[in-house]
matplotlib code that plots the C-alpha trace (Angstrom):
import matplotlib.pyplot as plt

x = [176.9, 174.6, 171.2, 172.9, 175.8, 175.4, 175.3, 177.7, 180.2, 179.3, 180.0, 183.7, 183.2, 182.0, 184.5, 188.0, 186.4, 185.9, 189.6, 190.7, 189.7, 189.6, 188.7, 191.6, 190.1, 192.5, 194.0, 194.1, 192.7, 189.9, 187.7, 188.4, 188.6, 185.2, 184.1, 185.4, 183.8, 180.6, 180.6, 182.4, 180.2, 176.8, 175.2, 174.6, 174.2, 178.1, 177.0, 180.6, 182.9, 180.3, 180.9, 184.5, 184.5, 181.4, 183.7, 186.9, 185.1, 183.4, 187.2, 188.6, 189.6, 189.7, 186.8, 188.4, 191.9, 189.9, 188.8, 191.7, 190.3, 187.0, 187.3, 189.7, 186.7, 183.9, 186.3, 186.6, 182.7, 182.3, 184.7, 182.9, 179.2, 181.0, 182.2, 179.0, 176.8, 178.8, 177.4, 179.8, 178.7, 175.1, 174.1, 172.1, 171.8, 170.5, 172.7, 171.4, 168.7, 170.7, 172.1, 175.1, 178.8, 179.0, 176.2, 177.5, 181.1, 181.2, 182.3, 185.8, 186.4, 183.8, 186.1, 189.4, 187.2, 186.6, 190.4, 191.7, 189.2, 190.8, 194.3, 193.3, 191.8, 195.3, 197.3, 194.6, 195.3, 198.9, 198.7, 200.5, 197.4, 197.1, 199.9, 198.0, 197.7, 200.0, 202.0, 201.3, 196.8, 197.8, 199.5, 196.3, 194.1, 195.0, 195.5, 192.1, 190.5, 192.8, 192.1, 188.1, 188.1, 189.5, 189.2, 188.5, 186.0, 184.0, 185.9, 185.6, 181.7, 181.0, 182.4, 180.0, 177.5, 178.1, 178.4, 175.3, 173.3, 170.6, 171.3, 169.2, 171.8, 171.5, 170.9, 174.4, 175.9, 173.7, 175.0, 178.4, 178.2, 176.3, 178.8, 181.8, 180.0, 178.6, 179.3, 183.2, 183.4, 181.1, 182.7, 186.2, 184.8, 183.8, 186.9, 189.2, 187.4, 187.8, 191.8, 192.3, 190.6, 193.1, 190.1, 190.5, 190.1, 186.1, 185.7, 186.7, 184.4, 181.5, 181.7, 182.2, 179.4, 177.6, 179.3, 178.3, 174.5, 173.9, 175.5, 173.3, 170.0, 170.8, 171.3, 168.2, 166.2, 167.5, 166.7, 162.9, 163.0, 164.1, 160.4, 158.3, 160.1, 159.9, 162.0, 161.7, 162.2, 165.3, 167.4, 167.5, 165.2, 163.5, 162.9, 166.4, 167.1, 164.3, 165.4, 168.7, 167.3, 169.0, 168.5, 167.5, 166.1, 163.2, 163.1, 164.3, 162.6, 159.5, 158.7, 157.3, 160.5, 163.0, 161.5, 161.5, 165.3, 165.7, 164.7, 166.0, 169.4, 168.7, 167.9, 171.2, 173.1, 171.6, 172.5, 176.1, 176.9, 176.4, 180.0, 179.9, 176.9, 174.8, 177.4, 176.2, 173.2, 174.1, 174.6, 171.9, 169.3, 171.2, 171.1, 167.1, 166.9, 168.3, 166.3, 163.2, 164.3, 162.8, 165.2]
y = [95.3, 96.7, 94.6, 94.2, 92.9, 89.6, 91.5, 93.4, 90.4, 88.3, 90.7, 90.7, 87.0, 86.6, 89.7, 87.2, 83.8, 85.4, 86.9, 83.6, 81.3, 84.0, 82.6, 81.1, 81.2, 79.4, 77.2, 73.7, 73.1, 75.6, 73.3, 72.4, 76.1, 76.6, 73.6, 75.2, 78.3, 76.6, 75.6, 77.5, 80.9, 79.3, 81.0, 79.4, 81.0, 81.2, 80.4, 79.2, 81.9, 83.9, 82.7, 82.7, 86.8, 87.5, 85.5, 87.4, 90.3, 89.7, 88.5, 92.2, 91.1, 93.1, 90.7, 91.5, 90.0, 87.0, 86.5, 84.0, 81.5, 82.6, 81.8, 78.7, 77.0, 77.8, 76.2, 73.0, 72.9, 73.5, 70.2, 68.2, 69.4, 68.3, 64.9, 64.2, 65.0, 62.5, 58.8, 56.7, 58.9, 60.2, 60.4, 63.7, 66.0, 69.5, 71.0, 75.0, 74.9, 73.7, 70.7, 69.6, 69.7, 66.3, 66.6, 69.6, 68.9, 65.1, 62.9, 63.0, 67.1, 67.1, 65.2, 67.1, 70.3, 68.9, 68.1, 71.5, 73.3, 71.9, 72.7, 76.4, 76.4, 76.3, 78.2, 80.7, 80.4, 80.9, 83.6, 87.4, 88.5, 86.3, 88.0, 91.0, 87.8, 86.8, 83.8, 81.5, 83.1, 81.9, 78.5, 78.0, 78.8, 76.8, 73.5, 73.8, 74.0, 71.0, 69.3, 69.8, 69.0, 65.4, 61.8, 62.6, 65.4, 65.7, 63.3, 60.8, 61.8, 61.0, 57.5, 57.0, 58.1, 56.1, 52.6, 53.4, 54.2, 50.8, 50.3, 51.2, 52.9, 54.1, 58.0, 58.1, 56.7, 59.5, 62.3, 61.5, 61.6, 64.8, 66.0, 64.7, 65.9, 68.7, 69.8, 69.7, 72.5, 74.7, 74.2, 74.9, 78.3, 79.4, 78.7, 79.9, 83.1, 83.4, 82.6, 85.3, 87.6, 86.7, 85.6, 84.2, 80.3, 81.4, 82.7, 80.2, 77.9, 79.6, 80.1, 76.0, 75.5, 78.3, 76.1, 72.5, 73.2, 75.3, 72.4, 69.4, 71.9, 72.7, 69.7, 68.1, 71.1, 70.0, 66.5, 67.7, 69.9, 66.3, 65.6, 68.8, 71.0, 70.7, 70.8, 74.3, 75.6, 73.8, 73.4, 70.1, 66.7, 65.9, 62.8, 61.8, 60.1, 58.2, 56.9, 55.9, 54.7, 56.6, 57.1, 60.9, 62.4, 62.5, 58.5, 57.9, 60.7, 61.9, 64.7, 66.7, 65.2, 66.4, 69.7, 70.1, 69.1, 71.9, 74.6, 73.4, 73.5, 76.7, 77.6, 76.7, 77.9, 81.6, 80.9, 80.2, 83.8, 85.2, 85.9, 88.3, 90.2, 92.2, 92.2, 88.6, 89.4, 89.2, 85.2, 84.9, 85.9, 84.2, 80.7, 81.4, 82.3, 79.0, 76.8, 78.1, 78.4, 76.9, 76.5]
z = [-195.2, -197.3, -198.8, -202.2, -200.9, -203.1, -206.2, -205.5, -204.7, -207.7, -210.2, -208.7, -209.0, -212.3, -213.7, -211.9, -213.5, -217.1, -217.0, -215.6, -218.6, -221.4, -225.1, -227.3, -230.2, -232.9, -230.2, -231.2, -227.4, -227.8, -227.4, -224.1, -222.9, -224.5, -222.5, -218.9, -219.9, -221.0, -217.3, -215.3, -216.7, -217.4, -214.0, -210.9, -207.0, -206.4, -202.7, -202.1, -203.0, -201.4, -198.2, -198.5, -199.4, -196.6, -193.6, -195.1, -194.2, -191.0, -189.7, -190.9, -194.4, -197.7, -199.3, -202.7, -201.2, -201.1, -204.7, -206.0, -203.2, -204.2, -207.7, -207.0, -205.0, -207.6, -210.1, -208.1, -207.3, -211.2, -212.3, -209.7, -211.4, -214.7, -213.9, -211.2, -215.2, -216.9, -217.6, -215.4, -212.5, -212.7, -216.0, -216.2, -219.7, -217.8, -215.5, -214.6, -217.1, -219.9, -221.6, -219.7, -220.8, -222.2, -223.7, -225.8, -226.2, -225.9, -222.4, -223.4, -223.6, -220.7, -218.3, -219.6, -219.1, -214.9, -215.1, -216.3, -213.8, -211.2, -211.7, -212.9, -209.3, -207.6, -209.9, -209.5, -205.9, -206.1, -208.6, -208.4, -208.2, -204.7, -203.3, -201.1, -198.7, -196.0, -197.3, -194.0, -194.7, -198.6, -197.6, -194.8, -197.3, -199.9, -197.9, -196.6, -200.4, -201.1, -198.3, -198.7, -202.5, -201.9, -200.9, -197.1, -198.2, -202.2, -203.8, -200.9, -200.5, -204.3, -204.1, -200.9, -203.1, -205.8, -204.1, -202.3, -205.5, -205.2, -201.7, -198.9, -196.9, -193.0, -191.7, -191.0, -194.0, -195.6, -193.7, -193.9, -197.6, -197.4, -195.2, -197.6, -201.3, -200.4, -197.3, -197.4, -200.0, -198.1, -195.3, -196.5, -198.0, -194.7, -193.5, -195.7, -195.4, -191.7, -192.5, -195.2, -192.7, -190.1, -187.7, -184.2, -183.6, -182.0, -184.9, -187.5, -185.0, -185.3, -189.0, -189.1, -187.4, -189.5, -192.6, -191.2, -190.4, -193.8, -196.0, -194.6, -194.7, -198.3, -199.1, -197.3, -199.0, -202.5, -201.9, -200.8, -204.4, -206.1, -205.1, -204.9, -207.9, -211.4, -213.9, -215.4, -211.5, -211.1, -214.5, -213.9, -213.9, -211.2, -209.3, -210.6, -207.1, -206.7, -210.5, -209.5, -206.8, -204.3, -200.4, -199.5, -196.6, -197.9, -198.5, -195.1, -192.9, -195.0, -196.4, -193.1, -191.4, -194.0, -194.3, -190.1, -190.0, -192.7, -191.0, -187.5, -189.2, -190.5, -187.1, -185.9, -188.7, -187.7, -184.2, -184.6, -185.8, -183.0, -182.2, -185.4, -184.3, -186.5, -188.8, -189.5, -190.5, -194.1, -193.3, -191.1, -194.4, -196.8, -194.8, -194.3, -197.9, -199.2, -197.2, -198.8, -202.3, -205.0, -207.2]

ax = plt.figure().add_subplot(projection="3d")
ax.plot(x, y, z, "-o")
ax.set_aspect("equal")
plt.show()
């Protein structure tokens, strides 16, 4: 693959959202679809759909046969961004360097916005468009997004999160809502790559364990970022955790700590693709990449 192969897959990605939630201009609920597009096309790394076009790939795929489930989980990771923004949840007015969607279009047409996003995610998935796929890849596919997206993944690691919020919790109450809230989607995208692709159950293994250790280092790198960034680096405010007084890696390990269990994850993350060989490489820079971001 060749050293642009980011920029090559997120224009394909950002060309199926924008045709997937096109302007209604005139539309008594315009304002809603402005909302998802305020959102859904406002930037961000697309790490997720990524993955899920990369692992297509690496299993023997057509990447671009991928791009429904692509754009289906970016869709889902974009309503949870939404409703994590809003002020029963965490309260925050930036989101990617700008004000966030309720602070634009007002809570209520933000949480409709979350809402709509997520049920455009699975008719995106089952869409004509969907149908170069096997039907028993497509049905796979889709349960695993479904799966990921709800109580016993993100949805189930965001209520961990927010009954913790106050409360010093344990390393392992941590990690599982790590691995719930953010790792879940990621993940799913590996693996529903590895399904479209029509990989073997080695190599859905490996790209889990490639999924797994990349989540919990990203996540463990943002939470080091909460308290090392600023604010123009990350679109966002900083030291928002330790403000809702929340329990972090960085809290409970320290800051060398954290930052040593980032890249030993990273380390492992790189290790797990060996089954794809150098064809991996892609994956192996992008998980070194992301844990020494700055953004």
């Amino acid at each position: 693959m060749s050293e642009d192969w980011q920029a090559q897959y997120r224009a394909k990605i950002e060309q199926a959202l924008e045709q997937a939630v096109p302007s209604v201009g005139g539309e008594l609920y315009a304002g809603v679809i402005d909302a998802m597009r305020y959102s859904l096309l406002g930037g961000g790394k697309r790490i997720r759909p990524l993955l899920v076009m990369e692992f297509c790939r690496l299993c023997g795929g057509n990447p671009e046969d991928a791009l429904p489930w692509a754009c289906a989980l970016e869709m889902i990771h974009t309503y949870s961004l939404i409703h994590d923004d809003l002020p029963c949840m965490d309260d925050d007015d930036m989101r990617r360097g700008r004000a966030s969607c309720h602070k634009v279009y007002g809570e209520a047409t933000a949480l409709l916005a979350g809402d709509a996003l997520l049920t455009l995610a699975f008719e995106t998935a089952c869409s004509p468009s969907a149908g170069s796929v096997p039907a028993e890849r497509a049905l796979a596919a889709s349960w695993e997004l479904a799966r990921a997206a709800g109580v016993n993944g993100m949805v189930g690691g965001q209520q961990i999160d927010l009954v913790s919020e106050g409360r010093a919790v344990p390393l392992e109450v941590l990690q599982k809502m790590d691995a719930c809230k953010t790792g879940a989607l990621i993940r799913a995208a590996a693996a529903m790559g590895c399904i479209l692709g029509g990989g073997t159950e080695d190599q859905r293994r490996s790209a889990d364990e490639y999924a797994s250790s990349l989540g919990l280092a990203f996540q463990i790198v943002d939470d080091i970022l909460d308290v090392t960034g600023t604010e123009e680096q990350l679109g966002k405010p900083v030291h928002s955790d330790q403000e809702h007084d929340k329990s972090t890696y960085v809290a409970l390990l320290g800051l060398e700590e954290a930052q040593r269990e980032a890249s030993r994850l990273t380390q492992r993350a790189v290790a797990a693709l060996e089954i794809f060989g150098t064809e991996a490489d892609s994956l192996r820079a992008l998980a070194v990449r992301l844990a020494d971001r700055k953004s």
